[in-house]
C-alpha positions in Angstrom: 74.8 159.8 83.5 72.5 161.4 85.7 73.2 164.9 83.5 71.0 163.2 80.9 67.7 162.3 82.2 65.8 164.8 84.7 65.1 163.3 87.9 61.6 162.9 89.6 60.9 165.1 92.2 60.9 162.6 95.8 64.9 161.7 94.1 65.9 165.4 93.7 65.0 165.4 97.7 66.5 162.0 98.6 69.9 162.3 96.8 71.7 164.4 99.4 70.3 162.1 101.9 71.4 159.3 100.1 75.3 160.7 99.6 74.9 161.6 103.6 74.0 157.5 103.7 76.7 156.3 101.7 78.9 156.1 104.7 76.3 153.1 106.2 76.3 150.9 102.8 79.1 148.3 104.6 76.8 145.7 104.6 76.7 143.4 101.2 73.5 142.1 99.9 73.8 138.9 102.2 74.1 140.6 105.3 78.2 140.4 106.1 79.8 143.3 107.2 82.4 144.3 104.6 84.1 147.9 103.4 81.7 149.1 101.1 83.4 149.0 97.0 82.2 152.5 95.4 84.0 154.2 92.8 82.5 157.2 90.3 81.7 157.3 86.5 82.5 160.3 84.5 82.2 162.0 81.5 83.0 165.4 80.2 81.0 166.7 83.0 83.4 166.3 85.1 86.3 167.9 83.2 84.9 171.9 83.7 87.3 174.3 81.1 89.5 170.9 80.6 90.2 170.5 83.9 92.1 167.2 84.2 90.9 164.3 86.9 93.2 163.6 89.4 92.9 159.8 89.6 96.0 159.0 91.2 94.0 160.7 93.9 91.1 158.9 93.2 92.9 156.0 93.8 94.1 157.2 96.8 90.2 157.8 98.5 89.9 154.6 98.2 87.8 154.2 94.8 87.4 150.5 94.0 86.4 151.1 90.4 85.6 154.2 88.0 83.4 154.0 85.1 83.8 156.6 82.0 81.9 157.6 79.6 83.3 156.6 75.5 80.5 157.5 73.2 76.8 158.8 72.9 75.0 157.8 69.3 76.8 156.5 66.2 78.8 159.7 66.6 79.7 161.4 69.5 83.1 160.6 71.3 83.9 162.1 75.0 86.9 163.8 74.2 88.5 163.1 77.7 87.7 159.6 77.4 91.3 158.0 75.5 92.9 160.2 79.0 90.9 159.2 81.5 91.1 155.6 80.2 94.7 155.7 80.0 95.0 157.4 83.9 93.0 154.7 85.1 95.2 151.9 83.5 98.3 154.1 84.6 96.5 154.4 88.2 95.9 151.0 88.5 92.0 150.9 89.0 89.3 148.8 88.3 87.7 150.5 84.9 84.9 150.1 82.7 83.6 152.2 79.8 79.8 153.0 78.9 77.8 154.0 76.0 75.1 156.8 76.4 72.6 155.3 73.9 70.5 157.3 71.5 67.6 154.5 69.9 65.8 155.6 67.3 64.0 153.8 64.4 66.8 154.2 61.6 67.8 150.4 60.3 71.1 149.5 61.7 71.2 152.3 64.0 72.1 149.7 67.0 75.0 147.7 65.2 76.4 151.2 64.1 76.0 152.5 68.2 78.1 149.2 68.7 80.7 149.4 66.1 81.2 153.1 67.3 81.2 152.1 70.8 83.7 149.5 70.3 85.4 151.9 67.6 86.5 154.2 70.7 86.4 152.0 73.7 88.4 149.0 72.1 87.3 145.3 73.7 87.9 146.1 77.0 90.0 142.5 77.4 92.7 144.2 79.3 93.2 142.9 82.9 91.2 145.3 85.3 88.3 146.1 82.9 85.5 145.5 83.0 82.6 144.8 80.5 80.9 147.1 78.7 77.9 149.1 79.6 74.7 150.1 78.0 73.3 153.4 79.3 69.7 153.0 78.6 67.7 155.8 79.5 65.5 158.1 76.7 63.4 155.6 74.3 63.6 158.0 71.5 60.5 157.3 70.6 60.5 153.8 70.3 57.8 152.0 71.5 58.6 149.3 74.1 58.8 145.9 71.8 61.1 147.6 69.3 63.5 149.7 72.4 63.8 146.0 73.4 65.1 145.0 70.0 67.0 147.5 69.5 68.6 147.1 72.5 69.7 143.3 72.5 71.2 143.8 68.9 73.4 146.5 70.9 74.1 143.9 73.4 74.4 141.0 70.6 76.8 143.0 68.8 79.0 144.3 71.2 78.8 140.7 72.8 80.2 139.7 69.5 82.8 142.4 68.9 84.3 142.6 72.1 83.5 138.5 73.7 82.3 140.5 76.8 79.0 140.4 78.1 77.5 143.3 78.9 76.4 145.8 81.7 72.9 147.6 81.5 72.6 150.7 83.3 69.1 152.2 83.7 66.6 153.6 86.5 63.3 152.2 87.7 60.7 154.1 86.5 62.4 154.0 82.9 62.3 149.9 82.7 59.1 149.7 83.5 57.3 152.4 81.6 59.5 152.4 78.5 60.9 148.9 78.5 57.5 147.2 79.7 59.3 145.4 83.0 60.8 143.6 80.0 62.6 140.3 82.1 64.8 139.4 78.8 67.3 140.8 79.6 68.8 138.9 82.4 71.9 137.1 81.6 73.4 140.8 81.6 74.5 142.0 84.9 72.6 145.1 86.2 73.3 148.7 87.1 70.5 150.5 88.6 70.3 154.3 89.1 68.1 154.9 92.8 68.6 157.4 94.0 66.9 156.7 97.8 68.1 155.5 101.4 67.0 151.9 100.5 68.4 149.4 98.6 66.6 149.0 95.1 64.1 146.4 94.8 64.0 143.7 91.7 62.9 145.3 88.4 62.9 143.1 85.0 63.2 139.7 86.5 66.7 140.4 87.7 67.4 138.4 90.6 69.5 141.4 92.5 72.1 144.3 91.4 75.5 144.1 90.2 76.2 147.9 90.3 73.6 150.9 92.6 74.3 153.8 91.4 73.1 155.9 94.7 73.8 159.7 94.1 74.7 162.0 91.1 76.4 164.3 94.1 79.0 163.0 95.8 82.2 164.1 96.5 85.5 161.7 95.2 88.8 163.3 95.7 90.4 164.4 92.6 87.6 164.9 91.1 86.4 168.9 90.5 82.8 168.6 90.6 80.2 166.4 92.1 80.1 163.1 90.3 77.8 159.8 90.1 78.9 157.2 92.5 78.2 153.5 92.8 78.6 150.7 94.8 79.5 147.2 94.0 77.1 144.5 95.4 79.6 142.1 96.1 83.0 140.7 97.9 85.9 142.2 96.2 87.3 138.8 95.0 83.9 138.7 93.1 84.8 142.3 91.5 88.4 141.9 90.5 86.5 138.5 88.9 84.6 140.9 86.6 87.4 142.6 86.0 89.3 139.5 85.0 91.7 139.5 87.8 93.2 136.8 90.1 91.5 136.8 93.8 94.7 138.5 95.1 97.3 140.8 93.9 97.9 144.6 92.8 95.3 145.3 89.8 98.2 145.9 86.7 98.6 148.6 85.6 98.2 149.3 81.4 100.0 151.1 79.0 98.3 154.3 77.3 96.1 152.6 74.6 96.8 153.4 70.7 94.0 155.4 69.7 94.6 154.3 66.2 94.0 151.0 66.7 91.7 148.2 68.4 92.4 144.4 69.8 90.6 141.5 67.3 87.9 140.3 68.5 86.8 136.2 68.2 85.7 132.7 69.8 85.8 129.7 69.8 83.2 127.2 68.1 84.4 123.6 68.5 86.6 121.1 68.3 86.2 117.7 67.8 87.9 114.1 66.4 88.8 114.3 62.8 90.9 111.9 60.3 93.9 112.5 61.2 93.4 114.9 64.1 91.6 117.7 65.7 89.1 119.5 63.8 89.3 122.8 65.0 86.7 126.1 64.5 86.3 129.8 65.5 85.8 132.9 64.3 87.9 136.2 64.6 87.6 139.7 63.3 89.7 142.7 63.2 87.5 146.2 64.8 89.7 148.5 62.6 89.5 146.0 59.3 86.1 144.7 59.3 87.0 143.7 55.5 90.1 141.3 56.3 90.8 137.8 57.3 92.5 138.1 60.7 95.1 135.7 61.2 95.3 133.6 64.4 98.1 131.9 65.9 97.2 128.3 67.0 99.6 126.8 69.8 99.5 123.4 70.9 101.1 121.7 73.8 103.1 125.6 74.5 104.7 125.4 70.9 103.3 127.8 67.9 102.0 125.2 64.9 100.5 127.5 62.5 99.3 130.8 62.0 96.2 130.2 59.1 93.5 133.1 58.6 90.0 133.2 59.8 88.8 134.1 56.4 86.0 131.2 55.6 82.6 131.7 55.0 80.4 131.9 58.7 76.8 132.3 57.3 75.6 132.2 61.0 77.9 135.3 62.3 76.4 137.2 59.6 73.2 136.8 60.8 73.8 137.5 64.5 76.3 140.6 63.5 75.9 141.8 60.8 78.4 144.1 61.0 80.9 141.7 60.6 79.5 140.0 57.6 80.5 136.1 57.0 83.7 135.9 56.2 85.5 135.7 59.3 85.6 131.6 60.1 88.7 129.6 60.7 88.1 126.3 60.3 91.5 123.7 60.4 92.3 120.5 61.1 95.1 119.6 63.5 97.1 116.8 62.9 97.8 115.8 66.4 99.4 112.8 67.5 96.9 110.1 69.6 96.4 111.8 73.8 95.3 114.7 75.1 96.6 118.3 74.1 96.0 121.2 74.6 95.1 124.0 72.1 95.4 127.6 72.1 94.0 130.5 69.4 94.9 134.1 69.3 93.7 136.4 67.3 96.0 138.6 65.7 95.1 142.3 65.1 95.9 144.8 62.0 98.7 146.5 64.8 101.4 143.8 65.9 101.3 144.8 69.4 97.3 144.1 69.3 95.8 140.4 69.7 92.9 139.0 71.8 93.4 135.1 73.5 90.3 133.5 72.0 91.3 130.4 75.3 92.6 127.1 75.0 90.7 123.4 75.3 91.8 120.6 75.8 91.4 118.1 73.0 91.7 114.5 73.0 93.0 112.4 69.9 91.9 109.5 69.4 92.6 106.2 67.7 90.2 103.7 67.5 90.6 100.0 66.2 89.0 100.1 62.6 88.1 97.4 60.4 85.5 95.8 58.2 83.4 92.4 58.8 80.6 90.3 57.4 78.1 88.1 59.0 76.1 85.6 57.6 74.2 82.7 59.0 73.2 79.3 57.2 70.5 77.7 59.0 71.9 76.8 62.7 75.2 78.3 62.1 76.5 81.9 61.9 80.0 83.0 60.0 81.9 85.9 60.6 84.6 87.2 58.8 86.6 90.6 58.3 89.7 92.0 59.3 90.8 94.2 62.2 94.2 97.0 62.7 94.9 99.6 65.5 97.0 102.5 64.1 98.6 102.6 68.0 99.1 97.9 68.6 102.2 96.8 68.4 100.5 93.4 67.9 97.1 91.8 66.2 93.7 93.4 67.4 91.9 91.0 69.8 88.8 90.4 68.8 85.5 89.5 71.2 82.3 87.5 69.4 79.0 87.9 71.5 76.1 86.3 70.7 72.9 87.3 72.3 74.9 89.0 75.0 76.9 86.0 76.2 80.9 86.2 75.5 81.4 83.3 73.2 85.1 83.6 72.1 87.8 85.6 71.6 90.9 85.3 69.0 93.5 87.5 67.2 92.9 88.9 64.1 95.9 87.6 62.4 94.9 85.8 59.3 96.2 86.4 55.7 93.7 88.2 54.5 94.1 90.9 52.0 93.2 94.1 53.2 91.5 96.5 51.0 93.7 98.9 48.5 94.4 102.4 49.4 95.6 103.3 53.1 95.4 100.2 54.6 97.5 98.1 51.7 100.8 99.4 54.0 99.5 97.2 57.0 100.2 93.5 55.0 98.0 90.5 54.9 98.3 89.1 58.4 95.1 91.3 60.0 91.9 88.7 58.9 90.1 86.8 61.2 87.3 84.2 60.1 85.3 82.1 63.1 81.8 80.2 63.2 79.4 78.8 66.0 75.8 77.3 66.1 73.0 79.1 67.1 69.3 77.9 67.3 66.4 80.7 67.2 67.4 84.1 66.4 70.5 85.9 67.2 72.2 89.2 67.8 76.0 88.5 67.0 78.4 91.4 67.9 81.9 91.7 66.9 84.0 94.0 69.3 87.7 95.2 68.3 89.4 95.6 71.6 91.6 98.9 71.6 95.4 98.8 72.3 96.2 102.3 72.7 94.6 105.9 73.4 91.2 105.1 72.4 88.2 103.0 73.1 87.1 99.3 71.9 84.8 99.5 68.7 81.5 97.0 68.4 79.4 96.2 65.8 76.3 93.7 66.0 74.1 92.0 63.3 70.5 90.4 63.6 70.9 87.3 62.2 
C-alpha cells in the first residue's frame, strides 16, 4: 500500500526505526502483556518476475494474519491475487482482501469500484476472513464533502454485496487534510498507516485502531522483498472473532476459490406474526447474476420447507444499492404450527457449490383467543354480548368482565350463538356468551378472553 502514496520526510527516517521497534509492540492497547498479532499485506509488489510467496512459510514466522491486494479502480485486478488468496486458505491463515481506491467525479464510479471489488474478491464469508478493506489514500481531486460521499457509497455497497462491514485503511495526514477529520465514518473499524515509534493517536473520531500498519520494510519469511506489516490491536480471541472463527481451534483451511464464480449475497429484514404463521422477509442477490431472482432455501426446526426466489420488488435496496436494483426481495409466509421455531435462510448462488447463510431467528407463533362482542348500556345497566374461540382450547374460552378496574365476573363462553359465516362456521354454535350488571356513573367495561394455549389473553374495553 505504501508503493502508492510518497511518504513525508520525518516517516522515510522513522520507518527503519519503527521495523527495529516492532519486536517491543507486546503490549495491547490496555496495557497486558501479550505476543504481539502482525502479519503483512501484499500485492504484486511483492511477487518480483512472478516470484511466488511462500506462505506456508509465512505461516511458519508466526504471521497472525496477511492482507492482499484484489483490485485498484473499476478495472485493475492484481493478477497474483486468486493465488495468494487460495495459499492463504490452503495455509490456514487469517486473510483479508483490500481495494486500492481511485475516486474521481464520474457518476457511479464508487458502486462500480464495489461491484469490481466484490467481482474479484468474492464476499469474503469464508471462515478465516476477514472484512473487506478500503484503501483510501489519493483524493483524485475530489474535494473533501464529495471524497466522503463517495466513499460511504463504496462502504454502503460493499456492505450490501458482501453483509460485511468494512475496513478503512488510510494515514494521518491524508484524513485530515483530504477527508476534513471527517468523524462519519466510525462504525467501520480502522487501519491506520504510521509509520513512527509511537502508537497512533485518534484521528476521525475513532475511538482507537483495529489494525497499525507500522512499516512498509519489514522482513516476513517467505516473502522476497520488504513488505507492509501490521499489527492487530487486540487479544487473539478478538481477531479470529473478526475473522468469524470460534475462540479456539485451528483456523480451516479453504479450498482454491472458483474464479468463475461468487457466493450470493443477502439479509434478513423481519419476521413477524402473520394469519396463519410467520411472515417472513429478506433480500438476496447473486454477484455474478445481478439480473436473476436468487433462490433461498428456508429451513425450519433442522428440516428444508421450501426453496421460493427472492425476486419481489425492494424499492428501498434500490436506493441504498443501486447496483442491485429492486428486484431482489423474498417475502413469504410460514405456515408454522403455534411455539417457538426456528428459521433459517440461504441464499443459493448461480454455482451449486456457492450459497451464503443469511442466519436463523427464532420465531414465535402465536394463537390468540379471537372473537367479537358488543356493549351497550341502558340507563344503570350495561349488556355485553359476543362470542369467544381459541384455535389451541380443548374447551370454552373463559371469559373475565371488569368494570372500572374491579374483576366483576367470570363465565364460559359456551352459549348457542351462531358464529359468523366463513372460517369460523366449522367451530358450531356453542361459543356465545351474553351477561349484564348495574353500574351507576360512568364506566369503562372490559371484556378479556383468557388464552388456553401458546399465546396471550386478549382485552377489549368500552366507555360506556
Amino acid at each position: 500500500m505504501a508503493l502508492h502514496r510518497p511518504l513525508p520526510p520525518a516517516r522515510r527516517r522513522l520507518r527503519r526505526a519503527a521495523a527495529a521497534l516492532a519486536a517491543l509492540l507486546a503490549l495491547g492497547a490496555a496495557g497486558t502483556a501479550q505476543a504481539a498479532l502482525t502479519g503483512p499485506d501484499v500485492s504484486s509488489h511483492q511477487h518480483p518476475s512472478g516470484y511466488t510467496i511462500d506462505w506456508s512459510a509465512v505461516h511458519a514466522s508466526g504471521a497472525a494474519f496477511a492482507f492482499v491486494k484484489a483490485s485498484e479502480g473499476s478495472t485493475y485486478t492484481n493478477p497474483y491475487f486468486a493465488a495468494d488468496w487460495a495459499a492463504l486458505g490452503a495455509n490456514a491463515t487469517i486473510r483479508g482482501a483490500y481495494h486500492f481506491a481511485r475516486p474521481n467525479a464520474v457518476p457511479g464510479s464508487a458502486v462500480a469500484q464495489a461491484q469490481h471489488f466484490v467481482a474479484v474478491a468474492g464476499t469474503s464469508t469464508d471462515a478465516g476472513d476477514l472484512a473487506p478493506v478500503l484503501d483510501l489514500e489519493v483524493t483524485g481531486g475530489l474535494a473533501p464533502a464529495d471524497l466522503t460521499a463517495w466513499a460511504q457509497t463504496w462502504l454502503a455497497t460493499v456492505a450490501a454485496l458482501t453483509g460485511r462491514t468494512p475496513i478503512i485503511y488510510t494515514y494521518p495526514y491524508f484524513w485530515k487534510t483530504a477527508m476534513a477529520g471527517s468523524a462519519a465514518f466510525t462504525a467501520y473499524p480502522l487501519w491506520i498507516a504510521s509509520y513512527s515509534s509511537k502508537q497512533p493517536g485518534q484521528i476521525g473520531g475513532w475511538p482507537t485502531w483495529t489494525f497499525w500498519q507500522y512499516t512498509d520494510a519489514g522482513t516476513v519469511a517467505g516473502v522476497p522483498t520488504k513488505v507492509d506489516v501490521s499489527t492487530f490491536n487486540g487479544t487473539q480471541d478478538q481477531l479470529r472473532a473478526m475473522a468469524g472463527l470460534p475462540a479456539t481451534g485451528p483456523v480451516p483451511t479453504t479450498p482454491v476459490p472458483d474464479a468463475a464464480s461468487h457466493r450470493p449475497t443477502g439479509r434478513w429484514t423481519s419476521a413477524a406474526a402473520a394469519p396463519g404463521g410467520v411472515r417472513v422477509t429478506a433480500w438476496a442477490a447473486d454477484p455474478d447474476s445481478v439480473g436473476a431472482a436468487v433462490p433461498v432455501r428456508v429451513s425450519v426446526d433442522g428440516s428444508v420447507v421450501g426453496t421460493p426466489t427472492a425476486g419481489a420488488a425492494r424499492p428501498d435496496l434500490a436506493v441504498s444499492v443501486p447496483a442491485l436494483g429492486a428486484g431482489h426481495g423474498l417475502d413469504v409466509t410460514l405456515p408454522l404450527t403455534p411455539g417457538k421455531h426456528q428459521v433459517c435462510l440461504t441464499a443459493l448462488g448461480a454455482a451449486s457449490t456457492k450459497s451464503k447463510d443469511l442466519g436463523c431467528r427464532t420465531v414465535s407463533v402465536r394463537e390468540d383467543p379471537r372473537g367479537s362482542a358488543t356493549v351497550t348500556r341502558k340507563g344503570d345497566r350495561i349488556w355485553a354480548t359476543g362470542w369467544a374461540v381459541d384455535p389451541q382450547g380443548a374447551g370454552p374460552v373463559t371469559v373475565r368482565l371488569t368494570i372500572n378496574g374491579r374483576l366483576i365476573r367470570t363465565f364460559a363462553a359456551q352459549a348457542q350463538t351462531p358464529l359468523p359465516t366463513g372460517s369460523w362456521a366449522g367451530w358450531g354454535p356453542g361459543h356465545g356468551y351474553a351477561t349484564t350488571y348495574p353500574v351507576h356513573g360512568k364506566a369503562r367495561v372490559c371484556l378479556s378472553l383468557v388464552n388456553q394455549g401458546y399465546g396471550s389473553t386478549t382485552t377489549s374495553c368500552w366507555a360506556r
